[in-house]
C-alpha positions, 0 to 999 in steps of 0.5 A, a space after each residue: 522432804 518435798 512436803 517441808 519444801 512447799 510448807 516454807 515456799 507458803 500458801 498459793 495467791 488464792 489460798 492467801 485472797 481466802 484469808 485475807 477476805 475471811 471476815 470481810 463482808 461485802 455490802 448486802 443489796 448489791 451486785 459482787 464481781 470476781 475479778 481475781 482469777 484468770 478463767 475466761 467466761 466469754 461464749 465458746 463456739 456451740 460446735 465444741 459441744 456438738 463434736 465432743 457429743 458425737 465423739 461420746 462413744 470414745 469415752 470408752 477408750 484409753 487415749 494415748 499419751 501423744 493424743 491424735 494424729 489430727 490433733 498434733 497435726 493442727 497444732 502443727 498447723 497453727 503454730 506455723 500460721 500463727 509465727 510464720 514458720 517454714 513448711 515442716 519446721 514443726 513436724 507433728 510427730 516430733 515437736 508437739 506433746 499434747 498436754 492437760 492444759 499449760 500448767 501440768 507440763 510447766 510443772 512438770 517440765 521442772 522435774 525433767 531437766 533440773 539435775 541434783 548438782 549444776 555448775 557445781 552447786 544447787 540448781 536455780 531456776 529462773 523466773 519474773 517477779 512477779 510470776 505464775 506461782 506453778 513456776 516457784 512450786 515446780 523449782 521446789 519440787 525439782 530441787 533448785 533454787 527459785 531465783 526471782 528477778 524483778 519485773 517492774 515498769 522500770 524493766 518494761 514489765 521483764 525480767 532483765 536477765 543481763 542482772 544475771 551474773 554468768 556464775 548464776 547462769 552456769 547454775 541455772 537448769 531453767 528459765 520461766 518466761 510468760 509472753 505475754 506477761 501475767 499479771 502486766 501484760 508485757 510482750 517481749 520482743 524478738 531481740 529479747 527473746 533471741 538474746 535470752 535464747 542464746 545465753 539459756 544455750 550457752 550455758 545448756 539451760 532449758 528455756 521454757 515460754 508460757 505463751 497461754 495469752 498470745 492469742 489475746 493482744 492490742 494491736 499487734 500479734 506476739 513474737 513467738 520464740 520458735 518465730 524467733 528460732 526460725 529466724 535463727 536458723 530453725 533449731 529448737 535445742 533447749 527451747 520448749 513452749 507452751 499454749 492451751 486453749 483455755 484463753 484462746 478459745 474460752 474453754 478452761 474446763 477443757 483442759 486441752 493444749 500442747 508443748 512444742 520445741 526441742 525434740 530430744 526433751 519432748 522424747 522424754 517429757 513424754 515418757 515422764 507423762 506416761 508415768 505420771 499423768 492421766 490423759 486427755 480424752 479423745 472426744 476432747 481431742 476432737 473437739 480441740 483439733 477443731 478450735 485449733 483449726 478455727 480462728 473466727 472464734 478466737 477473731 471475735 474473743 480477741 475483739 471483746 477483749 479489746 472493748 472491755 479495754 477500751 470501757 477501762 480506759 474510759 472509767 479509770 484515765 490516768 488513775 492508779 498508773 493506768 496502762 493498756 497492756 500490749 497483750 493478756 486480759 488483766 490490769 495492772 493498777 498501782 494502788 499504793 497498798 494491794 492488800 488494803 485495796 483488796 478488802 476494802 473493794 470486797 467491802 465497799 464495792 463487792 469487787 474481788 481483785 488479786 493483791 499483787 504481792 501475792 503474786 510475788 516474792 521480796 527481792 535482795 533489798 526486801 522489797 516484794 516488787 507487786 505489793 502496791 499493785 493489784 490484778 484485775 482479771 477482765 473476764 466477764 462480759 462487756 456489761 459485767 465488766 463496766 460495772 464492775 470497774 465503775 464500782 472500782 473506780 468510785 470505791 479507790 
């Protein structure tokens, strides 16, 4: 039964942070911050509310399952500015499936391509450790095995896949992949991914890569897989990606973003939402297919990012492992115990972070690779930011 399967799969990160900090309470007298969930609170640009005004009257109408023409048409668009793609790689009728933001077709995609029997066994489904928790619940759902591979600093934040026996791989219906990385920030580079790419191939896998914080970077743009499939010749068999604007354009509530790649799987993934999912409305389609469009926004959120960086380097140095991520909004800091940092900077600093083992699974030694960790979402705005990590900062 699904419902015993995701009982013995245990509570969400958030459920679990609820918990843990239930009886703490923070000092009174003193400002709180949340820096524990990934939702953007940057300004967003006053013309998405003007656009999705003007378009009100369309609230009347049933949208369709593949959203707008002019909505396919810049993700199109962008996708081929963004990598580098050769003129009509992407053709909007055939690569791109809008979606209610990454997560409903991440999930769903579990239910579409894992079989009842690969390889002669139970399906795995591949993912880092740590890992976006809807990765671990879509395999559940889908009937497969979760296999969490470790993603420590010793792998550069990845998951090695050459851990991976080709038994194991015969096995594997699915491969998560995020790009970069929640919670560490790690990119991978083209070589990796075009490696990854021909092994998820050689053993008729499904490649799935959340690239929801490619727009957010330190000084270098993200490689993209379908960048890296052009460089291999253009086909896109077996490889699905994922973008929403939610991080891009600070606009979580939106709920607006897309799946591209391999059109024999977008056919049916399409068919699947018909079933399955309510739509996204048509004056959010409009109002997406202009920040698709619009990269002056996106300019000034990336450089935002980058100052509360550079405020994170200033008040942490070295301490707690510090690093400068090469991409994504969060830190990764190694406190020794996450839990134990977590209620105590609810406590003493009104500082609410993600214990990092809550984003994770034990390995085959027992060990639960994100348990000394914790996740710091930089969030708020520049002046909330620095306070916040100066109240972090002086309680650890």
């Amino acid at each position: 039964m699904l419902n015993e399967r995701l009982e013995a799969l245990g509570e969400g990160p958030f459920q679990r942070l609820g918990a843990l900090l239930a009886d703490v309470r923070p000092a009174v007298n003193r400002p709180s911050f949340n820096l524990a969930v990934g939702e953007p609170r940057h300004a967003y640009p006053d013309f998405v509310g003007e656009i999705v005004n003007a378009n009100r009257h369309l609230y009347g109408r049933y949208p369709a399952a593949t959203g707008t023409p002019e909505y396919r048409a810049a993700c199109a668009n962008w996708l081929t500015r963004r990598y580098r793609l050769p003129a009509g790689m992407i053709e909007p009728d055939r690569h791109i499936v809008p979606l209610n933001g990454t997560r409903e077709g991440l999930f769903l995609l579990a239910l579409l391509v894992v079989p009842e029997v690969k390889g002669g066994a139970k399906p795995l489904v591949l993912m880092p450790n740590p890992f976006y928790h809807p990765y671990a619940g879509a395999a559940v759902a889908a009937g497969a095995e979760p296999r969490y591979l470790p993603a420590r600093k010793e792998t550069g934040y990845l998951p090695d896949f050459d851990r991976v026996s080709d038994a194991d791989f015969a096995r594997t219906a699915l491969v998560y992949l995020c790009s970069p990385a929640n919670p560490q920030g790690a990119v991978a580079d083209p070589a990796y991914l075009a490696k990854l790419i021909a092994r998820v191939r050689a053993h008729d896998a499904v490649l799935a890569i959340d690239e929801c914080y490619a727009e957010i970077f330190a000084d270098r743009a993200p490689a993209g897989a379908l960048e890296v499939c052009a460089k291999e010749g253009g086909g896109l068999a077996n490889v699905l990606v994922f973008h929403s604007l939610s991080k891009r354009s600070s606009v979580p509530g939106l709920r607006c973003g897309f799946v591209a790649g391999d059109p024999d799987l977008l056919k049916q993934f399409v068919q699947l939402r018909n079933y399955s999912c309510a739509q996204i409305p048509l004056p959010v389609f409009a109002a997406a297919t202009a920040l698709w469009s619009d990269e002056a926004h996106v300019d000034a959120n990336r450089a935002l990012y980058r100052a509360k960086f550079d405020v994170a380097a200033r008040v942490l140095g070295e301490r707690f492992g510090f690093y400068r991520p090469d991409g994504a909004f969060f830190l990764w800091l190694d406190v020794g115990d996450g839990e134990r940092a977590a209620k105590t900077l609810w406590r003493e600093a009104g500082v609410r972070v993600l214990p990092g083992g809550y984003l994770s699974r034990p390995t085959a030694d027992g060990s639960v690779p994100g348990a000394p960790y914790i996740r710091v979402a930089l969030v708020d705005e520049l002046d909330e930011t620095e306070a916040a990590l100066d109240a972090l900062a002086r309680v650890l």
